[in-house]
C-alpha positions as CSV (number, residue, x, y, z in Angstrom):
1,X,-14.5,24.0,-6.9
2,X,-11.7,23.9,-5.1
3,X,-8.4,22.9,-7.5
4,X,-8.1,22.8,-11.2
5,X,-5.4,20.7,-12.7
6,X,-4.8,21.0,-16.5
7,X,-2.7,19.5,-18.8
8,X,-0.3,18.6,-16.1
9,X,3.7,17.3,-16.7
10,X,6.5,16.1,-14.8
11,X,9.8,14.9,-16.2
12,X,12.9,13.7,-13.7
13,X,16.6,13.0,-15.3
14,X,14.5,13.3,-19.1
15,X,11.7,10.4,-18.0
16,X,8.6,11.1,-18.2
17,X,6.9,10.8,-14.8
18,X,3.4,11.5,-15.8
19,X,1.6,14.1,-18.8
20,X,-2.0,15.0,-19.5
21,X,-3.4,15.3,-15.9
22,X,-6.4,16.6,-16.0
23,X,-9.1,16.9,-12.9
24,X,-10.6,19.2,-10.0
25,X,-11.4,19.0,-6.6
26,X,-14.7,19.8,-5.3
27,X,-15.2,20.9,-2.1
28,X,-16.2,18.6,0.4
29,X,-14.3,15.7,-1.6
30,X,-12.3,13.0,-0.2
31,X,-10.3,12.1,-3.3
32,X,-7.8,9.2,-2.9
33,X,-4.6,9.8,-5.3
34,X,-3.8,5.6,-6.5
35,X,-1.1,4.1,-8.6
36,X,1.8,2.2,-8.8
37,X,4.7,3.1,-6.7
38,X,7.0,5.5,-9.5
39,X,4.4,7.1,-11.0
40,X,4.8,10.3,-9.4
41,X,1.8,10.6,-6.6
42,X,4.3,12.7,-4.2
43,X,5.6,14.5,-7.0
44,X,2.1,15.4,-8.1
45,X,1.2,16.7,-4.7
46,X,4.1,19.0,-3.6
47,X,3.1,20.2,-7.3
48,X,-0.6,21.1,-6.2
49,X,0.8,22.9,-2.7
50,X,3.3,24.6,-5.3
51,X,6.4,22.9,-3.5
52,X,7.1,21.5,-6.8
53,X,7.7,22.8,-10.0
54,X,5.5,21.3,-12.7
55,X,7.5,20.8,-16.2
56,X,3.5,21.9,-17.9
57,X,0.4,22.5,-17.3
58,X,-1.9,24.5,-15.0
59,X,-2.4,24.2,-11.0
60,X,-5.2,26.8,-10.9
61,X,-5.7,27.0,-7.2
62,X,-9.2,28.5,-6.5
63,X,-8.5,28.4,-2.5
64,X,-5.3,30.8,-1.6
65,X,-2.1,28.5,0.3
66,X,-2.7,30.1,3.7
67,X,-5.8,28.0,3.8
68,X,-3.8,24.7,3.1
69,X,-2.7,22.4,5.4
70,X,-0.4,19.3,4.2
71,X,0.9,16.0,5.7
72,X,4.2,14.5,4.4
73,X,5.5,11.0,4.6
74,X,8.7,12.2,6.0
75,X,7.6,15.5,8.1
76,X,10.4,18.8,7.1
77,X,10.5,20.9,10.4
78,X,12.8,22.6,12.5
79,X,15.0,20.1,14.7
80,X,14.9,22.1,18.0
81,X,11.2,21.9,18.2
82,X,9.4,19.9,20.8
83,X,6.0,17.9,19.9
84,X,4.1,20.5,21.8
85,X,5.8,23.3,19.5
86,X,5.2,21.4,16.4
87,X,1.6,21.3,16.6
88,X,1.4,24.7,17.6
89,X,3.8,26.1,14.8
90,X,1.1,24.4,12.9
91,X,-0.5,27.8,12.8
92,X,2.6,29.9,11.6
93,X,1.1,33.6,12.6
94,X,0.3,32.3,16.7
95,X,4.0,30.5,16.5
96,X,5.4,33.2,15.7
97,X,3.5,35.7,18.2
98,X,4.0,33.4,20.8
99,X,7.8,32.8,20.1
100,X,8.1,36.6,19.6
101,X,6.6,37.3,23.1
102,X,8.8,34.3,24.9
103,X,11.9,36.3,23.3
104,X,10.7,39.6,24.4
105,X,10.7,38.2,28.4
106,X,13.6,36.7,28.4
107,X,15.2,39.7,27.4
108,X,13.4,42.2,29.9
109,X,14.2,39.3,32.9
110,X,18.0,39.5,31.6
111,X,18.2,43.1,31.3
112,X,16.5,46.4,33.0
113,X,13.3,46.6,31.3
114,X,12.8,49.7,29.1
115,X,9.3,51.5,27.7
116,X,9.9,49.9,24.2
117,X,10.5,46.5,25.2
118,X,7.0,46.9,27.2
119,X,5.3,48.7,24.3
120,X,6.5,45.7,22.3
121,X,5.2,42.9,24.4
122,X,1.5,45.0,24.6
123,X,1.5,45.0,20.9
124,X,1.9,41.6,20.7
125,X,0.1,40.6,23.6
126,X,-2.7,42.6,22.2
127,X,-3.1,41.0,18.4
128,X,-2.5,37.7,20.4
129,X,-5.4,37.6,21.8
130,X,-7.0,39.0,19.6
131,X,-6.5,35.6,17.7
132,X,-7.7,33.9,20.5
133,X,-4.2,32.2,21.1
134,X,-4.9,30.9,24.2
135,X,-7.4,28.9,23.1
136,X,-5.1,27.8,20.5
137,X,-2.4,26.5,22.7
138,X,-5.8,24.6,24.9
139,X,-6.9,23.2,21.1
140,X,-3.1,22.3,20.8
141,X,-2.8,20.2,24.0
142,X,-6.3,18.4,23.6
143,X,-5.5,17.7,19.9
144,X,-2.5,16.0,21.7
145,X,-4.4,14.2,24.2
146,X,-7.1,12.8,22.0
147,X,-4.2,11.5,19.7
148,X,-2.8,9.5,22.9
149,X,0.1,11.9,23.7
150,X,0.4,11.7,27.3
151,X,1.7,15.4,28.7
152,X,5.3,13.9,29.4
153,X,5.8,13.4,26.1
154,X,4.9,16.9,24.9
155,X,8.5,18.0,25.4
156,X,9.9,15.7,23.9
157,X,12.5,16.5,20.5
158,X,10.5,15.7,17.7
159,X,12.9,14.4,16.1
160,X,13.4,11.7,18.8
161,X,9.6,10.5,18.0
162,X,9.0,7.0,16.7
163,X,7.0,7.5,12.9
164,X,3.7,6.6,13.8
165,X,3.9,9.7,16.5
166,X,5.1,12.0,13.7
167,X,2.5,11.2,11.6
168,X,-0.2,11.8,14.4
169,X,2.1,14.7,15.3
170,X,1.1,16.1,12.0
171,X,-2.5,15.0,12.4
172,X,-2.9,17.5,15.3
173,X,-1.2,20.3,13.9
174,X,-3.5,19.8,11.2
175,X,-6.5,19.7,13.6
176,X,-5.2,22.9,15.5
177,X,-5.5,25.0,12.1
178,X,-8.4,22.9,10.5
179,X,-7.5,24.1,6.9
180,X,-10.0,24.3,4.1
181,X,-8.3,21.7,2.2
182,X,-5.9,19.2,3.5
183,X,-3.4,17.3,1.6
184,X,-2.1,13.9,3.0
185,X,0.7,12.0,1.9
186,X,0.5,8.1,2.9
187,X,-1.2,8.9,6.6
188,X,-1.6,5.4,7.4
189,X,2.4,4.7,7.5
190,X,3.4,3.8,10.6
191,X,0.0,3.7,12.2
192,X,-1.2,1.0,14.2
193,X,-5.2,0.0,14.3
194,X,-6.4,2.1,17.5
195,X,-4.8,4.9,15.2
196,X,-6.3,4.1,12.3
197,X,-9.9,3.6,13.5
198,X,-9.0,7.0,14.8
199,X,-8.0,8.5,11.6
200,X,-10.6,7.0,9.7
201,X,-12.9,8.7,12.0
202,X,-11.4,11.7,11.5
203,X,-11.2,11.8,7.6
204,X,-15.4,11.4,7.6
205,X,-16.0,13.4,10.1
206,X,-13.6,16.7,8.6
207,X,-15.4,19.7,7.5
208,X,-13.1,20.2,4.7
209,X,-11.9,18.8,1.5
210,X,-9.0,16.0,1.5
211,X,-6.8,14.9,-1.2
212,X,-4.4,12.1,-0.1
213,X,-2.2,9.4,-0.9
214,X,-2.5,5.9,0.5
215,X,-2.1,2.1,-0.6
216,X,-4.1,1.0,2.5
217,X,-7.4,-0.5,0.7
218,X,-9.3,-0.7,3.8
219,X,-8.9,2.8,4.5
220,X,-9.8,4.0,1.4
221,X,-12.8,1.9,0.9
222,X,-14.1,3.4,4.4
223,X,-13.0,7.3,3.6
224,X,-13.0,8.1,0.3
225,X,-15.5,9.3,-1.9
226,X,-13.4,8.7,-5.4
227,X,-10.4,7.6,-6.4
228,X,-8.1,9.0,-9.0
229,X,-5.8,6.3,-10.9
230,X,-2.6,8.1,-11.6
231,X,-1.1,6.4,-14.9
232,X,1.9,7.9,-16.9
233,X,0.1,9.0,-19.5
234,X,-3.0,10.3,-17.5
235,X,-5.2,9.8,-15.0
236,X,-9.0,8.4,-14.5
237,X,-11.9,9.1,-11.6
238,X,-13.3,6.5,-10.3
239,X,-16.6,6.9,-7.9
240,X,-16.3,4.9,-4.6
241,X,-13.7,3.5,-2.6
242,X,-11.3,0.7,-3.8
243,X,-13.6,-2.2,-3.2
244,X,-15.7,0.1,-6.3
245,X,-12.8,1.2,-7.9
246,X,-11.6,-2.2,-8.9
247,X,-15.0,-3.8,-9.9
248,X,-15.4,-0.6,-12.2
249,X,-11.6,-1.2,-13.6
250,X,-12.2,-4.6,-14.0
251,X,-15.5,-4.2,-15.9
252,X,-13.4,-1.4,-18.0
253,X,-10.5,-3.8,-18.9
254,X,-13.2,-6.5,-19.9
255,X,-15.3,-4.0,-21.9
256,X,-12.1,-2.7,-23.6
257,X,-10.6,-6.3,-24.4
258,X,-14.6,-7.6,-26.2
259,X,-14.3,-4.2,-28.2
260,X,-11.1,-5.0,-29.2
261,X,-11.6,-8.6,-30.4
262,X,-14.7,-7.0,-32.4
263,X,-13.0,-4.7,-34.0
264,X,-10.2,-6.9,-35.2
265,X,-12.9,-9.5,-36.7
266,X,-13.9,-6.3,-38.2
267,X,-10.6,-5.2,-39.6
268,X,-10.4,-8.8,-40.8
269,X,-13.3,-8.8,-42.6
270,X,-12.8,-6.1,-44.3
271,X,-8.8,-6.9,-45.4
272,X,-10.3,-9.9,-46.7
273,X,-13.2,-7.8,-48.7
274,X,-10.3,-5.5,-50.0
275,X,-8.2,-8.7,-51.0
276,X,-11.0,-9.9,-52.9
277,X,-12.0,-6.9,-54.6
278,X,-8.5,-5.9,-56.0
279,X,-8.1,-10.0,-56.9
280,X,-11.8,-9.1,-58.7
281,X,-10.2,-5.9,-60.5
282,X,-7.2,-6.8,-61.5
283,X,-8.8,-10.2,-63.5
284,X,-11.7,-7.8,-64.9
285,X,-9.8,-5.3,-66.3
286,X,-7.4,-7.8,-67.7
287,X,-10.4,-10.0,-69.2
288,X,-12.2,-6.9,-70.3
289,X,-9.0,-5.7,-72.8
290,X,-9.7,-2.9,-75.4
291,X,-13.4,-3.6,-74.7
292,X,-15.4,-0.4,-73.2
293,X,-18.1,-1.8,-72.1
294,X,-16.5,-4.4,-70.1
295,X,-14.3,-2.3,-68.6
296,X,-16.7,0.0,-67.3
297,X,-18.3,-2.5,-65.9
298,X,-14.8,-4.0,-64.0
299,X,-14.4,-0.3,-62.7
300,X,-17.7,-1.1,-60.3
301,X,-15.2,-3.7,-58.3
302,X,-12.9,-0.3,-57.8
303,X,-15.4,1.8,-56.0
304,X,-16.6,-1.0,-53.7
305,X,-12.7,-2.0,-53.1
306,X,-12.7,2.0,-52.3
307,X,-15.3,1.9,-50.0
308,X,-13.7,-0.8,-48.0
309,X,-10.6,1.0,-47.6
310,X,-12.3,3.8,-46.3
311,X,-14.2,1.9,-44.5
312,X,-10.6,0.2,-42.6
313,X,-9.4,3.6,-42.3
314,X,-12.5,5.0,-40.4
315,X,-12.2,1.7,-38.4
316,X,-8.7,2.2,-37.9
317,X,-8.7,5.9,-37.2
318,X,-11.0,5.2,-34.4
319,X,-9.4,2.0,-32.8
320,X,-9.4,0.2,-29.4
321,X,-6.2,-0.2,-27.9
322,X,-5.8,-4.0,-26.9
323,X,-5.8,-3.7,-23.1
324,X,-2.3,-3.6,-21.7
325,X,-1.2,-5.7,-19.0
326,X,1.1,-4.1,-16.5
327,X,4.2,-6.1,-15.2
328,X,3.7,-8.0,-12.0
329,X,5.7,-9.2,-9.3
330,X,5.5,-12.8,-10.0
331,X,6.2,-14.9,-6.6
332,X,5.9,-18.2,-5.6
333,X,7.1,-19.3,-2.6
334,X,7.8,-23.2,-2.0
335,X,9.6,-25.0,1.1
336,X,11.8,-27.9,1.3
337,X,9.8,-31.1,1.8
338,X,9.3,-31.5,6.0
339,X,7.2,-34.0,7.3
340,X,7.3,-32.0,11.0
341,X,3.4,-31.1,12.5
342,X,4.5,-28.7,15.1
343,X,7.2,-26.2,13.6
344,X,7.5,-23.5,16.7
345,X,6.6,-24.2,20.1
346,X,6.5,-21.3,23.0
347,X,6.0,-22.7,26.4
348,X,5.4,-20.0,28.9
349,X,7.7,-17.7,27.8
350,X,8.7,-14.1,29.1
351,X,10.6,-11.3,28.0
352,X,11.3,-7.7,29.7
353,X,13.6,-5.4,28.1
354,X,16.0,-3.5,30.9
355,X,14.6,-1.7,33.2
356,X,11.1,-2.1,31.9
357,X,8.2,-4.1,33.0
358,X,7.4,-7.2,31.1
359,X,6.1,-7.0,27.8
360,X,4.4,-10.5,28.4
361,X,4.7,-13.7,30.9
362,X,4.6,-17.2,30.3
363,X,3.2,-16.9,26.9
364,X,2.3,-20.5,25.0
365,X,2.0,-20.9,21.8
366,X,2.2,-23.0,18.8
367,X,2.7,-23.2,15.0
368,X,1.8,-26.2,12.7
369,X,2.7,-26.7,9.4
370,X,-0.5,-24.3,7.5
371,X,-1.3,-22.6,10.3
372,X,-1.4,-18.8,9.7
373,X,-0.9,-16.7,13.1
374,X,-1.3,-12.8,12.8
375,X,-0.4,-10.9,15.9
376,X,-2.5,-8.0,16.2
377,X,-1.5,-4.7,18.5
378,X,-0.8,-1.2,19.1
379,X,2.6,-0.2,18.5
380,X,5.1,-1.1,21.2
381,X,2.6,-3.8,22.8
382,X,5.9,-6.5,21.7
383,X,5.0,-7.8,18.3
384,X,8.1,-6.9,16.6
385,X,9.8,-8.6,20.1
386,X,7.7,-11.7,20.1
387,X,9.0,-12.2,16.3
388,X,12.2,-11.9,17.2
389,X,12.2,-14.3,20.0
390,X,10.3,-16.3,17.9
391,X,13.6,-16.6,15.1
392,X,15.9,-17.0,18.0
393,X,17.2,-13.2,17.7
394,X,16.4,-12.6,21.6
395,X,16.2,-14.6,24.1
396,X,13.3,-15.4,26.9
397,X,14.0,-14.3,30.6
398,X,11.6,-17.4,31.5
399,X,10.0,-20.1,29.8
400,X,11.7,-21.7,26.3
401,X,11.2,-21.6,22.4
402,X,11.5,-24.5,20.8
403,X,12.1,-25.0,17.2
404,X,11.7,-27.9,15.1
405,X,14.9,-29.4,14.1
406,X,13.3,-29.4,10.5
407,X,12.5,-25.9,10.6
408,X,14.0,-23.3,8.3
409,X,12.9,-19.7,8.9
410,X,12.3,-16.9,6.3
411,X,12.1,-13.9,8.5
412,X,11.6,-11.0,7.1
413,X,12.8,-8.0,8.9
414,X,10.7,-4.4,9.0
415,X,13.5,-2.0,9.3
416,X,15.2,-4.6,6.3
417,X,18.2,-3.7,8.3
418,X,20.3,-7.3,7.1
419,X,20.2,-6.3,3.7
420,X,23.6,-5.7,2.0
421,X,23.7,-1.8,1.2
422,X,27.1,-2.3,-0.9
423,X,26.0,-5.2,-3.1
424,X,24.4,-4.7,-6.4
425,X,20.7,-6.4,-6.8
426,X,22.3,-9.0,-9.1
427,X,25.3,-9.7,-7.4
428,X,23.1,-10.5,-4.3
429,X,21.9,-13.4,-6.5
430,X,25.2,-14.3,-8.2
431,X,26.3,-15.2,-5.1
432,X,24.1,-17.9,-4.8
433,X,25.3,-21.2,-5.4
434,X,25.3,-22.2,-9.4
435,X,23.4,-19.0,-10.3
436,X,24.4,-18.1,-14.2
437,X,23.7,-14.5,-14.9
438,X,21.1,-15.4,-17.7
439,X,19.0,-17.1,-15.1
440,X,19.6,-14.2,-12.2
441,X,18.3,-11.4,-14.7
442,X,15.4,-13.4,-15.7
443,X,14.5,-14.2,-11.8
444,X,15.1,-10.3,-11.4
445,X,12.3,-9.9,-14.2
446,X,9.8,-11.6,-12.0
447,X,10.5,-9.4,-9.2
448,X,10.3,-6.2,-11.6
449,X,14.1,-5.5,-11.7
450,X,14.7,-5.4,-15.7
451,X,17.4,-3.9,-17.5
452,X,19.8,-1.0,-16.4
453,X,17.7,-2.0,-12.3
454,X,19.6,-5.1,-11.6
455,X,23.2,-2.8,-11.7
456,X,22.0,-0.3,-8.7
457,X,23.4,-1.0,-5.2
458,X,20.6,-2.2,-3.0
459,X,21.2,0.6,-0.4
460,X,20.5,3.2,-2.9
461,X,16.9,1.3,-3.7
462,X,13.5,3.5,-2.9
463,X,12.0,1.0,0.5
464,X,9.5,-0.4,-2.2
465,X,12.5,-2.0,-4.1
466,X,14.2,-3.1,-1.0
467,X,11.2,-5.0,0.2
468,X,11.0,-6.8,-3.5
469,X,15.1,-8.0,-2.6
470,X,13.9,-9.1,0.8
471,X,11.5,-11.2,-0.5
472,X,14.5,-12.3,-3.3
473,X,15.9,-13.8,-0.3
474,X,12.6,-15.8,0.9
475,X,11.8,-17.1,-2.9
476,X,15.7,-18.3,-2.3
477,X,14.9,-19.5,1.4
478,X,12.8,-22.5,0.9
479,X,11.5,-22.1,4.2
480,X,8.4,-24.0,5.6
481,X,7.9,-21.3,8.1
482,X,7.9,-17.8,7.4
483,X,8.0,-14.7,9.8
484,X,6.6,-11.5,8.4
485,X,7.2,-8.3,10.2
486,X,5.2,-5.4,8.0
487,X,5.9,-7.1,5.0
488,X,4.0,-4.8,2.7
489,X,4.9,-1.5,3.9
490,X,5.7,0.6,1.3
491,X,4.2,-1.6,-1.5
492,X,1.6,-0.4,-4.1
493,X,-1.2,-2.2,-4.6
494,X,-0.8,-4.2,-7.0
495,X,2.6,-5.8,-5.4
496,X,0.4,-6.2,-2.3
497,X,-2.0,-8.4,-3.7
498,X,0.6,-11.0,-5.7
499,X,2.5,-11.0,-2.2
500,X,-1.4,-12.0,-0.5
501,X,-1.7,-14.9,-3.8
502,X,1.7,-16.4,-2.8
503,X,1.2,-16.2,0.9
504,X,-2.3,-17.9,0.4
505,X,-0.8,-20.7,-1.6
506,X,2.0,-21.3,0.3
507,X,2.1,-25.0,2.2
508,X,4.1,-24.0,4.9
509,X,3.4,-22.1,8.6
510,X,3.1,-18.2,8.5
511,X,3.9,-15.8,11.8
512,X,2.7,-12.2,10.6
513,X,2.9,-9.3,12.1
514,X,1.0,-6.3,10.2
515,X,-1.4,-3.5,10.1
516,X,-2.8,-4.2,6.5
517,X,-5.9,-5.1,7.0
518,X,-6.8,-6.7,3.5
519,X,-3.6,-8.8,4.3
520,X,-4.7,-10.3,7.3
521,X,-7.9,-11.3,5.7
522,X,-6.3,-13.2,3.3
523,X,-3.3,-14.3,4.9
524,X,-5.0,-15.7,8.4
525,X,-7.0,-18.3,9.9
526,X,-5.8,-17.3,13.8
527,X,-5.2,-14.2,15.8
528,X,-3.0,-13.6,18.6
529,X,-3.7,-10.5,20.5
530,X,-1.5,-7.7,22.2
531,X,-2.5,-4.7,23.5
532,X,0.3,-3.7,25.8
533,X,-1.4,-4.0,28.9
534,X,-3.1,-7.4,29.6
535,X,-1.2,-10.8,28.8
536,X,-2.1,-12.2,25.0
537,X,-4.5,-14.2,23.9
538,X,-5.5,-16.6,21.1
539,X,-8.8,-16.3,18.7
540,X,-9.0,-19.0,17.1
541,X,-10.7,-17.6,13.8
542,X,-10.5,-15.3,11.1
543,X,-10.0,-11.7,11.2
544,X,-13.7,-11.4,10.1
545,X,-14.7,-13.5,12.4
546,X,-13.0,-11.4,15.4
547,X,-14.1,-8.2,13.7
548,X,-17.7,-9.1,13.7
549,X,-20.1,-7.4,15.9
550,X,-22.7,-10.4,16.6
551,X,-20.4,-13.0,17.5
552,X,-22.7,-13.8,20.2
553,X,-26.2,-13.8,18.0
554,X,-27.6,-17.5,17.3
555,X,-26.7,-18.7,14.1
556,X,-29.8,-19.2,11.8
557,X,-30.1,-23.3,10.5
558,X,-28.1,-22.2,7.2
559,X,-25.5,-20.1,8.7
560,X,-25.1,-23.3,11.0
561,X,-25.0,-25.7,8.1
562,X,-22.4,-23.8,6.4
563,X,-20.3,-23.8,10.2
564,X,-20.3,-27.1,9.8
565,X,-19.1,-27.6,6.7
566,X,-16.3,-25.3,7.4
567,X,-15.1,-26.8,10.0
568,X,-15.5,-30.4,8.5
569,X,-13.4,-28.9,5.9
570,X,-10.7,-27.1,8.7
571,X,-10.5,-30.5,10.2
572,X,-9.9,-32.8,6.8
573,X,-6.9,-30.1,6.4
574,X,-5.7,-29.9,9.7
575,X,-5.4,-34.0,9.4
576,X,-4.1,-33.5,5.7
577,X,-1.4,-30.9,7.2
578,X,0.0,-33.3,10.0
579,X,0.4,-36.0,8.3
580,X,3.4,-37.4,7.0
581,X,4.9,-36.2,4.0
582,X,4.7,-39.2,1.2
583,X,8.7,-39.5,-0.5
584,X,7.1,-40.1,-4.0
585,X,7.1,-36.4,-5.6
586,X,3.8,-37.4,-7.5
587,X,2.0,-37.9,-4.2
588,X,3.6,-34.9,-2.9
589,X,2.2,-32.9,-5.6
590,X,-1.4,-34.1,-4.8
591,X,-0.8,-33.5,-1.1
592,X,-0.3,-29.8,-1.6
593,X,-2.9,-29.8,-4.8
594,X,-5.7,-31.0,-2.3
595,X,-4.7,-28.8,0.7
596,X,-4.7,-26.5,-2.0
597,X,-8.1,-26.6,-3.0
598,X,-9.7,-27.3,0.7
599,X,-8.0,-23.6,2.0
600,X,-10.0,-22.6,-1.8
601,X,-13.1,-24.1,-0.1
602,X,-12.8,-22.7,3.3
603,X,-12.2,-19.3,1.8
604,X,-14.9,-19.2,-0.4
605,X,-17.7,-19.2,3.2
């Protein structure tokens, strides 16, 4: 045993974050921390590594700091640092030898160099390598290498690094020290999916104990060996990974719900029984009078109306809560009637920012109305750029894009940089065209902005909230094509997964850019890939499909009956998609109700 948490509590501004946390670490654990964004995962970490006061409770640490290692969302570290001396101040004690021993020459190359300042540098020389620091600063810079940091970036600022290099920035300094028990907050931010094969790697392979954070679902079905549902009122393990996690919850919620319903049939039973007794009492004793034999006799409806009662309270004393459904985001995205097929057409299209060579040449493309395009790449291999051009924001050096003249884009912006900071949530709606303030807040409700929420100015929103206002503005777009760029980053769960329902249901064209790999799944039927250095390319399939490792293999008579179906069905909606849009809104409504049901179909093979 690692970590014993008891009884733990955290209040902020007089809320109650979360009470009565109670688990332990084992060693060897990979324990995934889950819950809705707000209920106080971060908080509950810095509390474990002591960063934190808790408010109650006991963190009874069983495995002293020194042989902790932690990595933060937003990394805390000295400005002035290179990458190089991040990862190697990773081990504090060697940091500060070696800094202590580059001071030490500096000052006997500026000035005559005297017996103490030599006596000094021996000392520290001495319990330097003793530690085997040298070897530590070779672990440093092939931690580096294996992350992908090519030696010309090891000097640079660390604060000038992009976040996906900060968090593998962290990764190696955590590698260097290879603490007992490591602590992670969100890793997967920021990462793209070389990096996150990577890491996944990494996590099974550690010879420690990690505790960490993330709402990436793939990762934690593939690293961790429980899950621990943080709730404000306490938590719950869970063996498994998510994929287990939420068929256990699920069988939980439905067990919970039949015992409820029994128990009230119960409790009714017995009201009714009680009814009828005191009804039985109260006309015995009357009948019965001055008579002692008949009013003994009466008393015998007493006892049993008695027993009853004790019999509700026992029930009652011991009841099922009725299971309680947690607000939702509620989204459902709708376009403007188009009759257009093809809503976004590249045609050998190029782009180069200055003085760089070309991200990609003469690039073709198109989008029809239901097609679903994810673009799939490392980091800086042009997604965010091909987006852009995409939405007209940049222009090509060669080739054209051309959009429908029916076309109305929702784009949705990573950095959510065209959000107004100074506006108020519902002022952002009020300024919508006949918008009453009854109907704003009760919008704002579906989007989990209620009460005192809708008054905050959207630049002092967590990223979470933000995200929820930029998709405000697409439920307000109408647009029949939408272009994603990470639209789910900093999302819990939960939101995730209403945002995958209303992207799977929605009529119109979808250009996605993303490293959630449960979104893709459900969000795409193509893939275009990017991977910096050759030109893209189209796979015309699934992300399953693309991911599977016997594309090649013959496909047994069934698995080739059920092809065939499939793509019977793919082709009855691709014919369904093009055609024209009927004016009658009754026919419309069976247009999207059938195209509805054959993506239902498709997905179900």
């Amino acid at each position: 045993m690692l970590l014993k948490v008891k009884q733990a509590i955290k209040e902020w501004d007089g809320y109650m974050l979360f009470e009565n946390i109670n688990f332990e670490v084992k060693e060897g654990e990979r324990l995934a921390l889950f819950g809705r964004n707000g209920v106080g995962k971060t908080t509950l970490l810095q509390g474990l590594t002591g960063r934190l006061a808790l408010d109650g409770g006991v963190v009874q640490r069983l495995l002293p700091l020194e042989e902790w290692g932690w990595l933060d969302q937003q990394a805390q570290t000295d400005t002035s640092l290179t990458l190089l001396e991040f990862v190697q101040a990773g081990s504090e004690e060697l940091f500060g030898l070696k800094r202590a021993m580059a001071d030490l020459t500096q000052q006997m190359q500026e000035n005559e160099t005297s017996g103490k300042l030599l006596n000094q540098y021996s000392e520290l020389y001495e319990r330097y390598a003793q530690l085997d620091g040298y070897g530590f600063e070779i672990k440093a810079e092939r931690c580096l290498t294996q992350l992908g940091f090519e030696a010309s970036l090891w000097g640079m600022p660390f604060a000038q690094l992009s976040g996906g290099q900060k968090t593998k920035a962290q990764l190696a300094a955590l590698m260097v020290r290879e603490p007992k028990l490591v602590v992670m907050d969100e890793p997967t931010n920021h990462l793209d999916s070389a990096a996150l094969d990577w890491l996944e790697q990494w996590v099974r392979a550690y010879p420690g104990t990690i505790v960490y954070v993330s709402h990436d679902r793939t990762f934690i079905d593939r690293t961790a060996t429980a899950v621990l549902e943080l709730e404000r009122h306490g938590c719950h393990r869970y063996p498994g990974g998510y994929t287990d996690y939420k068929a256990q919850k699920e069988l939980e919620l439905r067990t919970q719900e039949a015992l409820h319903k029994k128990q009230e049939l119960e409790r009714e039973k017995l009201l009714e029984s009680i009814r009828m007794y005191a009804e039985w009492f109260q006309q015995a004793h009357k009948a019965a009078g001055q008579n002692d034999f008949l009013r003994s006799k009466s008393k015998k409806n007493v006892s049993r109306l008695h027993a009853k009662e004790s019999a509700l309270e026992r029930l009652d004393q011991g009841k099922v809560q009725k299971p309680r459904e947690e607000s939702q985001l509620r989204l459902h995205l709708e376009p403007d009637g188009f009759t257009a097929s093809t809503l976004l057409r590249m045609e050998e299209v190029s782009f180069a920012y200055e003085g760089r060579k070309h991200i990609f040449s003469k690039l073709s493309l198109s989008l029809d109305r239901g097609d679903r395009l994810a673009v799939l790449g490392p980091n800086g291999a042009g997604k965010s750029t091909l987006l852009k051009l995409a939405t007209g924001s940049l222009t090509p050096a060669a080739g054209k894009v051309v959009i429908h003249p029916q076309a109305k884009i929702g784009y949705f912006e990573q950095e959510l940089g065209k959000l107004d900071s100074e506006a108020t949530i519902l002022d952002s709606l009020l300024m919508l065209p006949g918008m009453t303030q009854s109907h704003a807040r009760t919008i704002l409700g579906c989007f989990l902005f209620s009460k005192e929420d809708v008054f905050k100015r959207i630049g002092d929103l967590s990223m979470g909230e933000k995200c929820r206002v930029a998709f405000l503005k697409l439920y307000f777009g109408k647009a029949n094509l939408l272009v994603l760029d990470e639209p789910t980053n900093y999302l819990d769960v939960s939101t995730r997964e209403q945002i995958e329902e209303a992207l799977q249901h929605y009529p119109g064209a979808i250009l996605l850019v993303t490293h959630d790999r449960y979104l893709i799944r459900q969000a795409a039927n193509r893939l275009l890939l990017m991977d910096g250095q050759s030109e893209p390319s189209l796979f015309p399939g699934t992300y399953e499909e693309f991911m599977s490792k016997d594309r090649s293999r013959s496909l047994s008579p069934e698995e080739q009956l059920n092809q065939n179906e499939r793509e019977m069905l793919q082709l009855r909606l691709a014919q369904l998609m093009s055609s024209t849009q009927p004016d009658d809104p009754g026919e419309q409504l069976l247009l999207i109700q059938e195209i509805r049901r054959l993506r239902a179909q498709i997905g179900s093979f």
